[in-house]
N, C-alpha and C positions, 0 to 999 in steps of 0.2 A: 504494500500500500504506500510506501513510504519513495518507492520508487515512483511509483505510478504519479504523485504528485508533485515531484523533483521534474518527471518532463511534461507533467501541466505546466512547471514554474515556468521551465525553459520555454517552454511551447508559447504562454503569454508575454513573456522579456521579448521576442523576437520584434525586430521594427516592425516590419510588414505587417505582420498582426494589428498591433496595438494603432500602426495609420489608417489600416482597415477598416476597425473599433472606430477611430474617430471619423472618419469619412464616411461611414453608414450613422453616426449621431446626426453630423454636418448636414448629411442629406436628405433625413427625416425631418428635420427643422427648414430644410431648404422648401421640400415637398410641401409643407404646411405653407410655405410663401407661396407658390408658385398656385397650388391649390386657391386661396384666399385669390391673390391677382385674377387667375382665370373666372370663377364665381364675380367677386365683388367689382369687378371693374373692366377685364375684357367683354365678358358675356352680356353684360346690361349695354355696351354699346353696339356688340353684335345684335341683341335682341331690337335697336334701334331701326338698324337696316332692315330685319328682319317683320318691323310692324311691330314691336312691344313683343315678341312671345319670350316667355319665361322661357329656358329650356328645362330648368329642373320640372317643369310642369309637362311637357313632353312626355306622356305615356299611351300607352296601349293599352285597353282592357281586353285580358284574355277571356276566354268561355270557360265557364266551368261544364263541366260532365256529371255533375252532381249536383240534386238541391242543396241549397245553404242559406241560413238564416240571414232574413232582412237587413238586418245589421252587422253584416258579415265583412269584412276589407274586403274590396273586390282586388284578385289577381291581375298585376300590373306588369307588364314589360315597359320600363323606365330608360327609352331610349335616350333621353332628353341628357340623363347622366352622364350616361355611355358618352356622348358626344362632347361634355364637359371635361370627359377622363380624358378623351383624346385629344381634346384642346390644350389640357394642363399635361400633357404628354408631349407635345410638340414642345411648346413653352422649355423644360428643362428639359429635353434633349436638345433643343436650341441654344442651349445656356450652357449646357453641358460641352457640347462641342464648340461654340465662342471659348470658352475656359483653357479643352486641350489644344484648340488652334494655338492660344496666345500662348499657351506653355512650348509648345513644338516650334512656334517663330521667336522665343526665346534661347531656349535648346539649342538651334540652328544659328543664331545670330555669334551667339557665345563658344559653339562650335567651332564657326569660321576667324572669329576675332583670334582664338587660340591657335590658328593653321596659320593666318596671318600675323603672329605674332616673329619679331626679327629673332632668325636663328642664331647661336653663337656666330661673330667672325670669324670668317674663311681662311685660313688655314693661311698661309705667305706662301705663294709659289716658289717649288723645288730651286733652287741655284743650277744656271744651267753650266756644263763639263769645263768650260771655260773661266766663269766663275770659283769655282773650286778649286780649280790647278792652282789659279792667281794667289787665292787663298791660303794653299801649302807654301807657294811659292813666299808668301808676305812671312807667312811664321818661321819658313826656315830662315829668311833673312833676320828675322828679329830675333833668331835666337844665336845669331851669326854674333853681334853687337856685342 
């Protein structure tokens, strides 16, 4: 047992994890924004164009196949929703990929700035046969002195 929660330990220390953890928080709370904007504020101007319709009011009444009491909820297909989810699903996957664009032209920018960065200076070209000889030539004289 004692092992077994040694590589829990290990298993939650790992970064990726614990960014994971936090980036499913971040986006649970994101969802809650993006949710709210699509309801409270896209949809009522959509509903504009659209002649005032509600979309949360958008449904379908199904049939039933059985008697059911007067006062019964009638069975609903709630398109009006559906079209809401997919609304606030465009929205953050819009936002979503704004996000990893700017992070990949970051990436990329900083990439290239490091390619383009001045290598060490080049090396002094080799002394060419001529050179050299000169060279022995000066030392043996100066050791001639």
């Amino acid at each position: 047992m004692k092992k077994f929660f040694s590589e829990f330990k290990a298993f939650i220390n790992k970064g990726n994890v614990l960014n994971l953890a936090v980036g499913v928080i971040i986006g649970g709370a994101f969802s809650t924004i993006t949710t709210s904007l699509t309801n409270d504020v896209i949809m009522p101007i959509v509903s504009i164009f659209l002649g005032g319709v509600d979309f949360s009011s958008m449904t379908v009444t199904l049939p039933t196949f059985y008697k059911v009491a007067e006062d019964a909820v009638p069975n609903t297909l709630n398109y009006g929703n559906f079209i809401s989810a997919v609304i606030n699903f465009l929205i953050l996957a819009f936002v979503v990929f704004c996000i990893v664009k700017a992070f990949n032209s970051a990436s990329e920018r900083a990439r290239k700035k490091k390619e383009e960065a001045p290598a060490a200076p080049p090396a002094p070209p080799e002394p060419s046969k001529e050179e050299v000889l000169l060279t022995e030539i000066r030392d043996i004289l100066a050791k001639k002195k």
